[in-house]
C-alpha positions, 0 to 999 in steps of 0.5 A: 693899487696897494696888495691888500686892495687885490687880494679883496678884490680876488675875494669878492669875485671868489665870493660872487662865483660861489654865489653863482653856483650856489644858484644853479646848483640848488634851482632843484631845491624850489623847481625839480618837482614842478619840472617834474610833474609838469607844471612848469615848463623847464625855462618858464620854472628857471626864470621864476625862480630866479626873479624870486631868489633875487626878491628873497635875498632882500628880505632878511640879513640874519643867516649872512650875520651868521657866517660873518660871525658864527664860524671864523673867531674874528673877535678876541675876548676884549670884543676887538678882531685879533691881531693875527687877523688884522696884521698887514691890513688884514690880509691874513684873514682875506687868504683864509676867506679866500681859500675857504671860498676856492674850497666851497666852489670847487665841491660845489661844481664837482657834485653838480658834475655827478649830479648829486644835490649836496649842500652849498652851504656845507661846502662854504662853511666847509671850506672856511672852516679847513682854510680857518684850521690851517691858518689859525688852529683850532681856536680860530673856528667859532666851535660853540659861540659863547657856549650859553646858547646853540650858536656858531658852527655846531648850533648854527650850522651842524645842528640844522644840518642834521634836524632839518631834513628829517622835520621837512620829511616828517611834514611832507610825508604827513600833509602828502598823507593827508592829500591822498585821504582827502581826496580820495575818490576824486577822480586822478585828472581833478587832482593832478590839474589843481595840484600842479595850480598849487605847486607853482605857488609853493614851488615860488615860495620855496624860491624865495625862501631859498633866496633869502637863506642862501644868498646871505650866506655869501653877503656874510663871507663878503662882509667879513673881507670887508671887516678884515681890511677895515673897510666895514666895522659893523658886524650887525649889518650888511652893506647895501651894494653887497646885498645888490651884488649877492642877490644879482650872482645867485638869480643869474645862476639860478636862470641858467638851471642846474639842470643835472641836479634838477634831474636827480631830485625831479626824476632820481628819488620818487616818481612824484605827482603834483600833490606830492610836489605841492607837499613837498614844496610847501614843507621845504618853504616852511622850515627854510622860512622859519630857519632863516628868520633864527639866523640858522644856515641850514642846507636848503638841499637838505631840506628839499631833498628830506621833503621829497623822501618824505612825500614818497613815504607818504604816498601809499605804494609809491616807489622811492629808489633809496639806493640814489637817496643813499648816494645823497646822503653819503654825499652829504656826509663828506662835503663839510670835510671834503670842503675843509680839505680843499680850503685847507690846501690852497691857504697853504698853497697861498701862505707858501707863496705868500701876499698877492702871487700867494692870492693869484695861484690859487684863485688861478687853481680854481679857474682851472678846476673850474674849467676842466669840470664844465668841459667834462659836463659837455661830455654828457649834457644834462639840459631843459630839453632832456631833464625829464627823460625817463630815469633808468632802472637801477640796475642799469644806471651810469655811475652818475645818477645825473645822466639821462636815458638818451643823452 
């Protein structure tokens, strides 16, 4: 087994671990306010979820050509990849997706700790783009693409980032609007009981939106190691056992349930009804949907947690608790740098070492963060059967917002 073929190796595990958190961290996206509501029960809303992320992952390739394309500059201007990425078989480039990976998982599972919904898709591009940085300059990041059009990271990354939440939270809080007005009169159980009928079918197309946008995005990190060791040349497509691969990590981490982040969205924003979870979920489906059909990366978090603001806006006299919705968006705010620092050091902790014990350190320095920040998560269990515990007031709230009243 040649060094090259390790470093792969190490690369499409790291992938598929980022794949796995990417589902239990964002299950919340689809599932918090059926959980919520009560119109799934907290297991029965996992596995749907689930089944539905893995169907969705099937269904389109355009976001996972984005990342194989649109954020390291693979290619010089002849068209041909670089010579400094394909020196040595390519191993340059295998250490800088390896490290951004180290980078995008290693937020991903500290935020899941403190239980906020940040962008798994922030941390991945986050994390390539500082391990991009450190390895290559600045000319190593695709910024703008060909500067013709909205393309690389700016047009296909920050661009979304920044309009989707506020178009989700615009059409959740008109439809949720619209909801009250119509049926306004009609008695409360009427409305709660056929809405909650209502949610279970938007609640599932988000789910299967959010499959075929976010597991993609690790198809694409994949492809691209395959693309540095010259074991795949086309960037126009996927290979097939990838998208098995990608599409089996994401359900498995979404049948586990994020259930701390489930908790916050459910709980934490907006003490939510059925027909503000119906609109709230079909707005996130219908702008996750229409992105992943552009090839835009959007954070499918971002957009979940502007529709859920958004049906609280809605809602006449509902209460939104905007000091948990701050502490989001600060979140959202520092995890693409936040990310790009941590890739950024463990490409210079790889490159120092060098070659394959290089590869073995920082993937080890992963498995030990890893590690250390499940055994601090079972200090304070968040699960199926204490997720929808009363949320406490504010004044009295931990310093995570994901702890329940009664852990």
């Amino acid at each position: 087994m040649t060094s090259e073929t390790v470093i792969l190796a190490l690369v499409i595990v790291a992938a598929l671990g980022f794949d796995f958190t990417n589902g239990f961290h964002d299950t919340a996206n689809a599932m918090a306010t059926s959980i919520a509501t009560g119109a799934l029960k907290p297991k029965v809303a996992v596995t749907v979820s689930a089944v539905l992320n893995l169907i969705g992952a099937f269904l389109s390739v355009e976001v996972a050509l984005t990342v194989t394309n649109a954020v390291v500059r693979i290619q010089g201007s002849n068209g041909a990849p670089k010579p400094e990425l394909v020196q040595d078989g390519g191993s340059a480039l295998l250490l800088i997706v390896l490290a951004g990976l180290v980078g995008g998982i290693v937020w991903n599972l500290f935020t899941w700790l403190l239980g906020l919904p940040s962008s798994s898709s922030h941390a991945l591009f986050g994390g390539l783009v500082g391990a991009a940085l450190a390895g290559l300059g600045i000319s190593g990041v695709n910024w703008n693409g060909d500067g013709s059009k909205l393309d690389g990271v700016v047009g296909k990354v920050v661009m979304p980032a920044l309009i989707s939440p506020v178009i989700a939270g615009v059409v959740a809080a008109v439809g949720t609007w619209l909801v009250f007005r119509v049926t306004a009169g009609v008695a409360q159980r009427f409305t709660e009981n056929g809405f909650r009928w209502g949610q279970i079918g938007s609640a599932s197309l988000v789910s299967l939106a959010h499959g075929t946008n976010d597991a993609q995005k690790t198809m694409g990190v994949i492809t691209l190691a395959l693309i540095a060791t010259g074991d795949w040349t086309d960037t126009k497509n996927i290979p097939f056992w990838v998208k098995v691969a990608c599409a089996l990590a994401i359900a498995l981490g979404t049948y586990l349930g994020g259930w701390r982040i489930i908790r916050t969205l459910g709980k934490g924003l907006v003490e939510i009804s059925s027909p503000q979870g119906m609109a709230a979920e079909s707005s996130s489906a219908a702008v996750i949907l229409a992105s992943s059909h552009l090839g835009f990366a959007l954070s499918t978090t971002h957009v979940a947690t502007g529709s859920i603001l958004g049906s609280g806006v809605g809602k006449p006299g509902a209460q939104v608790r905007w000091r948990v919705a701050a502490r989001m968006v600060a979140a959202w705010l520092i995890t693409l740098p936040s990310a790009a620092v941590v890739g950024a050091l463990m490409w210079w902790i790889g490159d120092l070492i060098g070659g394959v014990p290089g590869a073995i350190v920082i993937f080890a320095i992963l498995c030990a963060l890893a590690a250390a920040m499940w055994i601090r998560s079972r200090q304070k269990p968040v699960d199926h059967s204490n997720v929808n515990d009363e949320w406490e007031p504010a004044a009295a709230a931990p310093a995570s917002p994901a702890e329940p009243v009664a852990a």
